[in-house]
C-alpha positions, 0 to 999 in steps of 0.5 A: 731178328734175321730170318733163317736162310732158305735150305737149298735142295739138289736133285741130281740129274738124270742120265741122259738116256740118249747117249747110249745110243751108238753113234753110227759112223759111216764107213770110208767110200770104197770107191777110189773115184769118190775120195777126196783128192790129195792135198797136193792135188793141182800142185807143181813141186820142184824138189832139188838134191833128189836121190834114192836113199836121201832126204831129197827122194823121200820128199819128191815122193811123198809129194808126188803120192799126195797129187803133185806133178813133181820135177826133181833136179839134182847131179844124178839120176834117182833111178830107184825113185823114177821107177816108183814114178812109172810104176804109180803112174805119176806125173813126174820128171827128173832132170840132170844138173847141179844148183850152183850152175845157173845155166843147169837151173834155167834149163830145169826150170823151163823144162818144168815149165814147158810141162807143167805151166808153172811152180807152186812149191820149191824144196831146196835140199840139195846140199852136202857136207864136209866134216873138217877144221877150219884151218885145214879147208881147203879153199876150194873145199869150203867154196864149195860148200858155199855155193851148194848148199846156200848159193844153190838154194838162191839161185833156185829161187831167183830162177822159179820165183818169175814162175811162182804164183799167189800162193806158193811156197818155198822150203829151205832144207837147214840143218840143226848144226845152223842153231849149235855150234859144232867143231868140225862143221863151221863152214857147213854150220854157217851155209846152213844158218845163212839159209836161215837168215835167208828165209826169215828175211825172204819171208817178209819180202815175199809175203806180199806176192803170197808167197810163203818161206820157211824151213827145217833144220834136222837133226841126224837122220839115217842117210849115206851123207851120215852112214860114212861116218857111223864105222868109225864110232865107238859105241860110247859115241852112239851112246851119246848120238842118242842122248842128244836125240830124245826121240832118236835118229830120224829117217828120210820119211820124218823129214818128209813128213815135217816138209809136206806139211809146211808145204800144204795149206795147212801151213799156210798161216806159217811163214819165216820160222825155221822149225827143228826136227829130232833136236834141240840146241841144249842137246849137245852133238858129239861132233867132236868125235866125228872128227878123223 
């Protein structure tokens, strides 16, 4: 005859009156001199294509704010940016020239280096944009485009890579229209998918020198290159601008946020991948109707 098996029994625990003691949390240090020091602290940045109310701008900024000495080099003056400079007292410094002009980029980057002794981080936003069909480009139109926004970017980079020591990052400003096809954007489309191609090889190439690649591709973002076709859309168009942005337009400040962050240490396990903001490619733009 088998034997009855043994009654279990539960006593639950008691509370653990240990956790009602507040934790105590000492409160940040009031001393500026005592916080810790930025996460760009000790870093080199050149930023190309900076502007006031672009991309660019936000960018250098939010380097320079988080401890980076920081060149900007595009065609104009950011005047508006170089104030905020003098007035925080960071260091910083702009030159004048265009990234399709290797002379323009050697003279940059020696001044830099004259400066600041060497480069640690290369943001290549410089860029622009034409809105046109194919057939209808202009061959110097489309050169253009070309070179600005993908040859300039190489020759940034050939320039500053003798510069650059281990580690050190490079990250290319893409664009959501390199993963979706766009009437209307086929020469911009493919000089920002080549800028995609170029970092995911890029990346294994320079990997062994301890140099990181990456890039961003935004979405539509609140900037002039934008702003210039926002009076002639109906609101049907916005409707649909927004459909195709889950979480809405983006700001100079979001992009900069996404940049930083693949530029900082943080990242530093992240290289060769091209990371979308604001969008994804089942969204669909309504590009057609930024058509004139």
């Amino acid at each position: 005859m088998r034997s009855a098996a043994p009654k279990l029994s539960y006593t639950p625990a008691r509370p653990n009156r240990m956790t009602e003691v507040p934790v105590q949390i000492p409160a940040p240090q009031a001393d500026p001199a005592k916080e810790p020091p930025g996460r760009f602290a000790g870093r080199v940045a050149v930023v190309t294509g900076a502007s006031d109310k672009g991309i660019g701008g936000a960018i250098a900024e939010r380097l320079a704010r988080e401890g980076a000495a920081v060149m900007t080099f595009s065609r104009h003056t950011p005047r508006k940016l170089n104030r905020i400079f003098e007035k925080l007292q960071l260091p910083a410094m702009h030159v004048d020239g265009d990234v399709t002009k290797k002379e323009d980029v050697q003279n940059a980057i020696q001044a830099c280096v004259a400066r600041f002794g060497r480069i640690d981080i290369l943001i290549n936003n410089a860029g622009m944009e034409i809105a046109e069909y194919i057939d209808r480009f202009t061959d110097e139109a489309w050169e253009q485009l070309l070179n600005v926004n993908l040859n300039g970017s190489i020759n940034m980079i050939r320039g500053c890579l003798p510069h650059m020591p281990d580690p050190s990052v490079i990250v290319n400003v893409a664009s959501a229209l390199a993963l979706g096809g766009c009437s209307g954007f086929s020469i911009y489309s493919a000089s920002k998918a080549g800028l995609i191609g170029l970092t995911q090889s890029l990346a294994w190439e320079l990997a062994p020198r301890g140099i990181r690649v990456v890039a961003v591709a935004p979405g539509l973002v609140h900037t002039p290159m934008i702003h210039k076709h926002m009076d002639k859309l109906t609101p049907a168009v916005m409707q649909q601008i927004r459909d195709s942005h889950p979480l809405g337009m983006g700001t100079p400040h979001d992009v900069a946020s996404a940049v930083t962050f693949l530029a900082s240490s943080d990242a530093k396990w992240i290289t060769g991948v091209t990371l979308p903001l604001g969008w994804a490619s089942h969204y669909p733009l309504p590009t057609q109707a930024l058509m004139g």
